[in-house]
PyMOL commands that place a pseudoatom at each C-alpha (Angstrom):
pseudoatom trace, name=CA, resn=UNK, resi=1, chain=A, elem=C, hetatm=0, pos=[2.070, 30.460, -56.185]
pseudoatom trace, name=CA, resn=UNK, resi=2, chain=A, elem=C, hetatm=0, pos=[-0.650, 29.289, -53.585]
pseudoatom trace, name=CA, resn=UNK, resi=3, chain=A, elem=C, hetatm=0, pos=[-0.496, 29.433, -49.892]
pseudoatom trace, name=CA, resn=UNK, resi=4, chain=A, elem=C, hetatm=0, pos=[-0.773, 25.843, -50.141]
pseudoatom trace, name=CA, resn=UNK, resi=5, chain=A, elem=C, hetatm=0, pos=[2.045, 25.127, -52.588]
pseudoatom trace, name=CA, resn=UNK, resi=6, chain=A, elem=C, hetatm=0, pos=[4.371, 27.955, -50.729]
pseudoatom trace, name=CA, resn=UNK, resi=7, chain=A, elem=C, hetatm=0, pos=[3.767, 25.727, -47.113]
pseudoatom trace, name=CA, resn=UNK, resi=8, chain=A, elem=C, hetatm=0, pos=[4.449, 22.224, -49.457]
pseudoatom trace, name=CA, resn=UNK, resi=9, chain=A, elem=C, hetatm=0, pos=[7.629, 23.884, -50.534]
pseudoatom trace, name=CA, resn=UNK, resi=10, chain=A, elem=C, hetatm=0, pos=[8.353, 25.264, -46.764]
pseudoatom trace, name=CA, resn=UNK, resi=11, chain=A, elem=C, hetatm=0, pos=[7.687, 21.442, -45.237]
pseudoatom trace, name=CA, resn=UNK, resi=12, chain=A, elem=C, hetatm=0, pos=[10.470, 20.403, -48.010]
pseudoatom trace, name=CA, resn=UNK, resi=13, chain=A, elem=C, hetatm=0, pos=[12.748, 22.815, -47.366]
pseudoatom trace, name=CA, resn=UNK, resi=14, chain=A, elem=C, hetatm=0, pos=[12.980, 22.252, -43.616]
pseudoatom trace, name=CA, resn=UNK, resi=15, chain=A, elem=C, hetatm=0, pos=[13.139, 18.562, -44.150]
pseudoatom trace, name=CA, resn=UNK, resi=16, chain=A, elem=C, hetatm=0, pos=[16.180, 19.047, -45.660]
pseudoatom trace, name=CA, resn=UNK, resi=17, chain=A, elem=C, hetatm=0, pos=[17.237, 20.842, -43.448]
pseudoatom trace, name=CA, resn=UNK, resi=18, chain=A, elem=C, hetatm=0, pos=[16.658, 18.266, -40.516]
pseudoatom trace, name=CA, resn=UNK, resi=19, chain=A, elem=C, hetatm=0, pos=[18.458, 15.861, -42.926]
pseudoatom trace, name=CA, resn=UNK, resi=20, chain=A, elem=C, hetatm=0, pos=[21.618, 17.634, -42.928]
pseudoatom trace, name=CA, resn=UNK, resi=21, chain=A, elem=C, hetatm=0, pos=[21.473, 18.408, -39.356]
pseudoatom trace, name=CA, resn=UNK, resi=22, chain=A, elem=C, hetatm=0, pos=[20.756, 14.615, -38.607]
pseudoatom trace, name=CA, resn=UNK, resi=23, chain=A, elem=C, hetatm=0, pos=[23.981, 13.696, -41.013]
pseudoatom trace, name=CA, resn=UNK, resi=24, chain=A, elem=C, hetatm=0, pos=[25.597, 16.202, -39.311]
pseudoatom trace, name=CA, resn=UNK, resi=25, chain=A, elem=C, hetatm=0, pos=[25.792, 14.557, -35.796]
pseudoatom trace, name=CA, resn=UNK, resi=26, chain=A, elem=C, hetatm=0, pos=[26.482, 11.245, -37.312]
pseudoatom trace, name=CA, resn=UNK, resi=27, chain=A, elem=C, hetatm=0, pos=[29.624, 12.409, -39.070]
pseudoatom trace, name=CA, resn=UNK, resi=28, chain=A, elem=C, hetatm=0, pos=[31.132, 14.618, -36.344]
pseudoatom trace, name=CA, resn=UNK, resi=29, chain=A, elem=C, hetatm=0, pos=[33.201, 13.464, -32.541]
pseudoatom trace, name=CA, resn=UNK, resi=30, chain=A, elem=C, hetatm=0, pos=[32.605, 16.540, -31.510]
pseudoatom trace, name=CA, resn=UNK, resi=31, chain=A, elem=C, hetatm=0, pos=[30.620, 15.907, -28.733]
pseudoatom trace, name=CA, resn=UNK, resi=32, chain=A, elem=C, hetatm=0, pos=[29.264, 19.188, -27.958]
pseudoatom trace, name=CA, resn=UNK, resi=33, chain=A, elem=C, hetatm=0, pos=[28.612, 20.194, -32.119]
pseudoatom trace, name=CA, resn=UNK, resi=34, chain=A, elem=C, hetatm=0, pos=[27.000, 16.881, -32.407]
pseudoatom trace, name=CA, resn=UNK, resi=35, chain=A, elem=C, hetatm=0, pos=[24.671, 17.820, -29.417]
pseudoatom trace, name=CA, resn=UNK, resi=36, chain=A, elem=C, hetatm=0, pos=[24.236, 21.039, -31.102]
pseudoatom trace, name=CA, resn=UNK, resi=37, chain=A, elem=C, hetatm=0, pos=[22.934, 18.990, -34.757]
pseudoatom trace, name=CA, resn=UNK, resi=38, chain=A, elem=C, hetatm=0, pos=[20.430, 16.820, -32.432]
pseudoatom trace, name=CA, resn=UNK, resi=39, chain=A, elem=C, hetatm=0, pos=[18.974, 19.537, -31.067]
pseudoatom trace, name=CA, resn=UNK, resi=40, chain=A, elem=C, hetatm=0, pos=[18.592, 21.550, -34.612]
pseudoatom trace, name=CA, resn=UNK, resi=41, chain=A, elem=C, hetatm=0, pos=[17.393, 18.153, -36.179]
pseudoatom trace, name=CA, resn=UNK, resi=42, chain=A, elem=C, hetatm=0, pos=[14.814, 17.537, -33.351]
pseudoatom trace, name=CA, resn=UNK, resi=43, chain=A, elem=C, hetatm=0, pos=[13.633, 21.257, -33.364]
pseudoatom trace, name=CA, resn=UNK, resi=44, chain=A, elem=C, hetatm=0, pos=[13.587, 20.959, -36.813]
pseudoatom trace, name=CA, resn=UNK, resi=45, chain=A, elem=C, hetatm=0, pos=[11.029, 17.732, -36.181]
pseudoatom trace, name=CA, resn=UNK, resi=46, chain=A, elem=C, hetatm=0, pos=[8.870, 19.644, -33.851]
pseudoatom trace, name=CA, resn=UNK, resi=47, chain=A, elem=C, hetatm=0, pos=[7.941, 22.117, -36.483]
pseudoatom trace, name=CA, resn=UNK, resi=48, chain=A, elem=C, hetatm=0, pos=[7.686, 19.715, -39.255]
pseudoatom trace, name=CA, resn=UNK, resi=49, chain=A, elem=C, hetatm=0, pos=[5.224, 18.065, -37.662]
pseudoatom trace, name=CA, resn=UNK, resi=50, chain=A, elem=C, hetatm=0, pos=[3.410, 21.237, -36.912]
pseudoatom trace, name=CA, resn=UNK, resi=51, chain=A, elem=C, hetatm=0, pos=[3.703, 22.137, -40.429]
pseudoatom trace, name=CA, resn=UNK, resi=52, chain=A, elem=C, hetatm=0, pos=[2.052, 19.194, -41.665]
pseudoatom trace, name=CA, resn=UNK, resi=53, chain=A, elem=C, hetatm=0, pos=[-0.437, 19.301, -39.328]
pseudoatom trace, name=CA, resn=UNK, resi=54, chain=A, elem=C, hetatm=0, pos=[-1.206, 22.986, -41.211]
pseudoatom trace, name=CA, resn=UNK, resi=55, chain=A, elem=C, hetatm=0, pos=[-1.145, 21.247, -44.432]
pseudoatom trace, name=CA, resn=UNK, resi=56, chain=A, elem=C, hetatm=0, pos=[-3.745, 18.160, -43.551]
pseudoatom trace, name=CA, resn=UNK, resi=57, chain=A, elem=C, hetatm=0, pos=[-5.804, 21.167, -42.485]
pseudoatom trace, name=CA, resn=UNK, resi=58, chain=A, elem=C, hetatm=0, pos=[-5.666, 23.521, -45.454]
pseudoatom trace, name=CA, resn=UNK, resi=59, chain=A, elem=C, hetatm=0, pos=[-6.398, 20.425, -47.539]
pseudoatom trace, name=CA, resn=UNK, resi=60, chain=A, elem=C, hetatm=0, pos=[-9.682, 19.763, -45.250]
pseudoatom trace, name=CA, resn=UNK, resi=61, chain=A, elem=C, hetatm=0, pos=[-10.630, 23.206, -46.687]
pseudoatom trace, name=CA, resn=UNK, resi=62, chain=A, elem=C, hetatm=0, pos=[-9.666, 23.694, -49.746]
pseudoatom trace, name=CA, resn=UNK, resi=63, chain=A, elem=C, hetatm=0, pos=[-9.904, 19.921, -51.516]
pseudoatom trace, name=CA, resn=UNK, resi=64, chain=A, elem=C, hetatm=0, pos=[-8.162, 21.215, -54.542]
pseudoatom trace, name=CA, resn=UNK, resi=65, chain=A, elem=C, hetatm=0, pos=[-4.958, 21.680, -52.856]
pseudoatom trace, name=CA, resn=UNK, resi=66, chain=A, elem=C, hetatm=0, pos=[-4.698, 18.128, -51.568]
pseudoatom trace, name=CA, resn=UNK, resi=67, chain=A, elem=C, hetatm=0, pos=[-1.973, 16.437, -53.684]
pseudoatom trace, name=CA, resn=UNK, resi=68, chain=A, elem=C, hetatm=0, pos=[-2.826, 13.093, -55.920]
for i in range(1, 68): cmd.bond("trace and resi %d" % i, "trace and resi %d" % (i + 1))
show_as sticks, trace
zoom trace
């Protein structure tokens, strides 16, 4: 398994995470566990987007990990 596909499958993994996180807070009145979900989910946005940022970059250098 590549770098590249082992970061692809990371990015997945933790959007599924922030998924359940985000479902999380919607189905709970616990006020302070649903607090506790928004932060996880937005966290969980914060390194997604650093992630991807990662993967635009190792396709820039190697072109034959960029996905069709």
């Amino acid at each position: 398994m590549t770098v590249s596909s082992q970061v692809q499958q990371a990015l997945a993994s933790l959007k599924g995470a922030q998924a359940s996180f985000e479902s999380f807070s919607l189905e709970t009145q616990n006020q302070p566990a649903k607090q506790t979900y928004q932060n996880a989910a937005q966290q969980c946005q914060m390194l997604v987007d650093q992630i991807e940022a990662r993967v635009q970059q190792i396709q820039q250098e190697e072109p034959q990990y960029k996905q069709q």
